[in-house]
N, C-alpha and C positions, 0 to 999 in steps of 0.2 A: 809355810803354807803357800801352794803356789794358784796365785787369784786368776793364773790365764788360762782361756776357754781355750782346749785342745780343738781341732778341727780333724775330725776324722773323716769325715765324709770326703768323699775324693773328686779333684774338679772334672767337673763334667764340659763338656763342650760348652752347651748352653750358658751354662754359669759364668764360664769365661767369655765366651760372645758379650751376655750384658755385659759385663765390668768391661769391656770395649766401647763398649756405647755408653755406658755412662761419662764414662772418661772421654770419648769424644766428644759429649755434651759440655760437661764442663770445658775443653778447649775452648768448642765452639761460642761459647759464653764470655770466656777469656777474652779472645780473637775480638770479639765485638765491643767490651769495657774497651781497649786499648787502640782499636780505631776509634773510637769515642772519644778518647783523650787526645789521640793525634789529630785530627779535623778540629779540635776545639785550641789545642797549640800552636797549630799551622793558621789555623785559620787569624787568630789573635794575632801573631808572628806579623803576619801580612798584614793586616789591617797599623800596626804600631810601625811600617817600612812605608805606606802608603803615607801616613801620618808625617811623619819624619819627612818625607820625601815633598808632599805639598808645602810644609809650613814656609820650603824655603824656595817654593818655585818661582813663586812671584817675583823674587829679588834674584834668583840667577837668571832668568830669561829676559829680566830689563838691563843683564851686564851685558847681554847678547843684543840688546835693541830689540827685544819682542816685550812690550809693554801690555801685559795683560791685568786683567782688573778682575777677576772673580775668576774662582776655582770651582769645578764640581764634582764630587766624587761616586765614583761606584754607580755612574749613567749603564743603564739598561737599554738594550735595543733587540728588536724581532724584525727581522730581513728576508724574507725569501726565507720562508722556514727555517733559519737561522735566530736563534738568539744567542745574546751574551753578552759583554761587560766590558766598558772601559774603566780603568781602572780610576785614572784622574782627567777632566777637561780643565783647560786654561784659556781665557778667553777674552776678548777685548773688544771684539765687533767687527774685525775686522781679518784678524788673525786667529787661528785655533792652535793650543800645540795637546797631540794625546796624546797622554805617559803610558804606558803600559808597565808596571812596578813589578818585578820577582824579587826575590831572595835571592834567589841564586840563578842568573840568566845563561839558558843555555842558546845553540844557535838552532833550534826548533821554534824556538820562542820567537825567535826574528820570521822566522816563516811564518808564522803565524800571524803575530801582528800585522807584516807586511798585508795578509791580506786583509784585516778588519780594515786597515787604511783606504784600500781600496774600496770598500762600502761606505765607507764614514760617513760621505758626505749623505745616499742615497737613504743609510739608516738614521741619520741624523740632519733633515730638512733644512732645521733651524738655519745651519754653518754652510748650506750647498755654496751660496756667494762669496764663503770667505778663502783665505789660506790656510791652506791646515799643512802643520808640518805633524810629523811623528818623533818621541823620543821613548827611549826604553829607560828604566830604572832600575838599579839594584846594587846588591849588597857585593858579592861574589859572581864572576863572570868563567865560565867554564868552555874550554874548548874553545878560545878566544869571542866567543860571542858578541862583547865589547868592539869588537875591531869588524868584524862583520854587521854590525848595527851602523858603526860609521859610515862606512863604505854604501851600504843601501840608505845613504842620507840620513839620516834620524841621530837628534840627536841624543849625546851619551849621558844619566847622568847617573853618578857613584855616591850614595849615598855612604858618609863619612864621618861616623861616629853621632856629633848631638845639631848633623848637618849635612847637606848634598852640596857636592858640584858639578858641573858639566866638564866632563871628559875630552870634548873635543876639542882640538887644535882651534885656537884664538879667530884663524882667519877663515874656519868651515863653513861652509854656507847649506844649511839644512834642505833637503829637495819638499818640493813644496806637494802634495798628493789631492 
């Protein structure tokens, strides 16, 4: 006994039309679960390399002779219609250092940072009197990014496995912005 519904009716445009659009629906539906999961990955991702990367800034930056005494993280700022985010402050009173933390630093990223630097002081009041140096963080450096971070002063640090270090040569002397 054969239990399947024959379909005789013959596909009509229409018919087929819907079953396009339904089926684009469901992509479209898909498409949105799975950017959901990746902003909630990524975002997580970056917050555990931010983590990672502060616990040990305090102790690499006093190998360097920048003794800072409190961290602050994920500082907000609005500038000239501008807003946005630093990712870590380090801080002592007198000196400032701001990490800007990727996963994976390309050299856009140095462009960019370079210019929050440049507002830092103007979006951030508090620090106008101090030094502020810049340094980038990350996991994976792409298109030498690393080596172009140095070179525009800032220093480097590599976050390395259940720990960071600074990447630059012993005797670098970070440009102060």
């Amino acid at each position: 006994m054969n239990t399947q519904k024959q379909h005789n009716e013959p596909a009509t445009f229409e018919k087929v039309w819907q079953m396009f659009q339904e089926t684009d629906k469901k992509f479209q539906e898909t498409d949105k679960k799975l950017n959901k999961l990746e902003n909630l990955f990524t975002g997580q991702w970056g917050k555990l390399i931010e983590s990672l990367i502060e616990g040990d800034l305090i102790n690499i930056l006093a190998q360097r002779g920048i003794r800072v005494f409190n961290t602050y993280t994920r500082a907000t700022y609005s500038f000239n219609n501008e807003k946005g985010e630093i990712d870590i402050i380090a801080a002592n009173g007198n000196e400032v250092v701001v990490v800007e933390v990727k996963t994976t630093l390309h050299p856009n990223d140095i462009t960019e940072f370079m210019d929050v630097l440049k507002i830092f002081k103007k979006a951030f009041p508090l620090y106008k009197s101090e030094k502020v140096y810049g340094a980038v963080a990350y996991l994976k450096a792409e298109s030498k990014a690393n080596i172009r971070a140095e070179r525009m002063g800032l220093f480097v640090i590599r976050a390395t496995g259940n720990s960071a270090t600074i990447a630059n040569d012993e005797n670098f002397k970070p440009k102060e912005f």
